[in-house]
N, C-alpha and C positions, 0 to 999 in steps of 0.2 A: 763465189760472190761476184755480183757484176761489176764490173770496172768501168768508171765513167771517166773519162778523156776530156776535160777544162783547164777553162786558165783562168788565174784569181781574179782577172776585175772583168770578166764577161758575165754579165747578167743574166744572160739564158743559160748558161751552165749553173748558176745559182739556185734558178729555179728548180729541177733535177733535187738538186741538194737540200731546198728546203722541204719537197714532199719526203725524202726520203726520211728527212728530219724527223717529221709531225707522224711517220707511221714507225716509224721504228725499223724502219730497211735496211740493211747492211749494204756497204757501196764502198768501195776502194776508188778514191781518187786517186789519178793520172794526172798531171801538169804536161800538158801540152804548149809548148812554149811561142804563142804567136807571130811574139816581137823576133824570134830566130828562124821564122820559117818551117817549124816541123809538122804546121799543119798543113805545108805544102809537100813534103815529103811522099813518097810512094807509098809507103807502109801507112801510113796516115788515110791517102786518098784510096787507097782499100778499103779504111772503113766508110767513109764517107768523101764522093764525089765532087763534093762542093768545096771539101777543104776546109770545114770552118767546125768548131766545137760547139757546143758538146756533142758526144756520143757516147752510146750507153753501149757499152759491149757484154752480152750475156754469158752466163756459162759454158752453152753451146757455140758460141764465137759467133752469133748474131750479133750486127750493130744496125744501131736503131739512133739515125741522126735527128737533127730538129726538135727544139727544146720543147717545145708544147706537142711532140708526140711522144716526147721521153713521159712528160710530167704525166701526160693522160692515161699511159701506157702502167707505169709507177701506181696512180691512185688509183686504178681500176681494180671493182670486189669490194674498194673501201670508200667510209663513210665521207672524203673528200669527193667521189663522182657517183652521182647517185643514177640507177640503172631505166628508172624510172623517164618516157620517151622525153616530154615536154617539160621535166626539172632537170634531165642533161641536155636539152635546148639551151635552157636559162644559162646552163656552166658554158657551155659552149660558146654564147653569145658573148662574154666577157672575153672570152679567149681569145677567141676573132677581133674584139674591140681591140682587144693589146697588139695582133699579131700588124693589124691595120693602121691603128693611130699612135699606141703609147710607143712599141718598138723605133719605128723605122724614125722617127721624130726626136723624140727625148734619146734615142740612142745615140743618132748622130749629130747632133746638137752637143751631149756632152763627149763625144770622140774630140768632133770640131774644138770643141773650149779646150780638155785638156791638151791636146796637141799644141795648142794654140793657133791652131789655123784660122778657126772664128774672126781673128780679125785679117787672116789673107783673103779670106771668102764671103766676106761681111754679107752677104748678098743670100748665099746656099741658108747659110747660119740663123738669118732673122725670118727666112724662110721656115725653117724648121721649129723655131722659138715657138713663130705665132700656132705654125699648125699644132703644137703640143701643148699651148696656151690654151686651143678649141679645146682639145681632149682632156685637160685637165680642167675646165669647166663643165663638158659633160659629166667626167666622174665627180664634180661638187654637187649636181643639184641630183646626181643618185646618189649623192651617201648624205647629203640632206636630208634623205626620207630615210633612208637604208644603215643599216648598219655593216652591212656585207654583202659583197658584189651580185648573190644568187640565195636565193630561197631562204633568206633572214639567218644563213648559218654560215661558216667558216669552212668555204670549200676549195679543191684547184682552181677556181676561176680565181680567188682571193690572192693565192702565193702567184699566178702568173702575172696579172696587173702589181704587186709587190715590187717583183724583182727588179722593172724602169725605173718605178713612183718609187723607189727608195734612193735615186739618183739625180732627180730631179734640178738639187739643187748647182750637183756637180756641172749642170748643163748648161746653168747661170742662168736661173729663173726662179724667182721670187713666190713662196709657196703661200705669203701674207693673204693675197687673194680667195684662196680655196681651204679655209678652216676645217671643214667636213670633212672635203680631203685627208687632211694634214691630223685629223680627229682617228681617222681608217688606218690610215700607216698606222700610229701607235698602237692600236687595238690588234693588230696583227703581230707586232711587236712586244707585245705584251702577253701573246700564248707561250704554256711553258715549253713548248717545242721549239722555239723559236730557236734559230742560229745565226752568228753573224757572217759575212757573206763572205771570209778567208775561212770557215769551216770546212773540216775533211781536206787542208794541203799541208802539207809537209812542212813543218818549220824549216 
């Protein structure tokens, strides 16, 4: 069974967990303990160089870091990534939006707030608001029209813009503005694969 190497409130390890979810994958989560340093550790930085989670470690002791090549890696074969050139263009293209604007934004935005740095750094912090303020505007006036991120259907492009957009608010930004938005989460929420994002850790 592959062993995936996360920690409960990292988002990109979620995502891993919720394709695994929606196909029905088997996956042994690992707690990888950020806040103590073990993904600085040797045995750690063997699987991954960078030090940071997730990682999908395979049968054959292959590790495969970086959340959206787990997730891509994961739905591939299946009806989440379709083979076909210019509709895994469309998956791809959401992917890249998130790895571009929702991550690096909304992610550090709500690190910043729960830390409570947001107000040592006020400056980094409204920086980051506004830019995920843009991004969360671009995804209202596509889910305006759209019901789902790529080819009118419920694909990885969907569970990788999920795993930010479901934190949103932790980030301390007001989702009042972006209904459509706020219409997409629940819809995604609402499949019965759905999982909440402390699934597969260890009580």
């Amino acid at each position: 069974m592959p062993i995936l190497y996360d920690y409960p409130r990292s988002r990109n390890g979620y995502k891993a967990r919720l394709v695994a979810s929606h196909l029905g994958l088997p996956l042994q989560v690992v707690t990888t303990d950020l806040m103590a340093g073990e993904s600085r550790q040797a045995d750690f930085l063997a699987k991954n160089a960078a030090g940071k989670v997730p990682v999908l470690e395979l049968e054959d002791g292959t590790c495969l870091p970086e959340s959206n090549a787990i997730a891509l890696f994961l739905a591939e074969g299946s009806a989440l990534l379709p083979d076909a050139k210019l509709e895994r263009a469309q998956v791809l293209r959401w992917m890249f939006f998130e790895q571009s604007q929702l991550l690096p934004n909304i992610g550090l935005a709500r690190m910043l707030k729960i830390t409570g740095r947001d107000t040592q750094r006020p400056d980094v912090y409204a920086q980051r608001v506004e830019a995920a303020q843009d991004a969360l505007s671009a995804l209202e006036r596509h889910f305006a029209g759209n019901d789902w991120a790529a080819l009118g259907r419920f694909t990885v492009a969907d569970i990788v813009l999920y795993a930010y957009s479901s934190v949103v608010e932790e980030a301390g930004i007001d989702t009042a503005p972006y209904p459509a938005f706020v219409a997409w989460r629940r819809r995604v929420e609402s499949l019965p694969a759905h999982i909440p994002p402390d699934w597969g850790f260890a009580a």
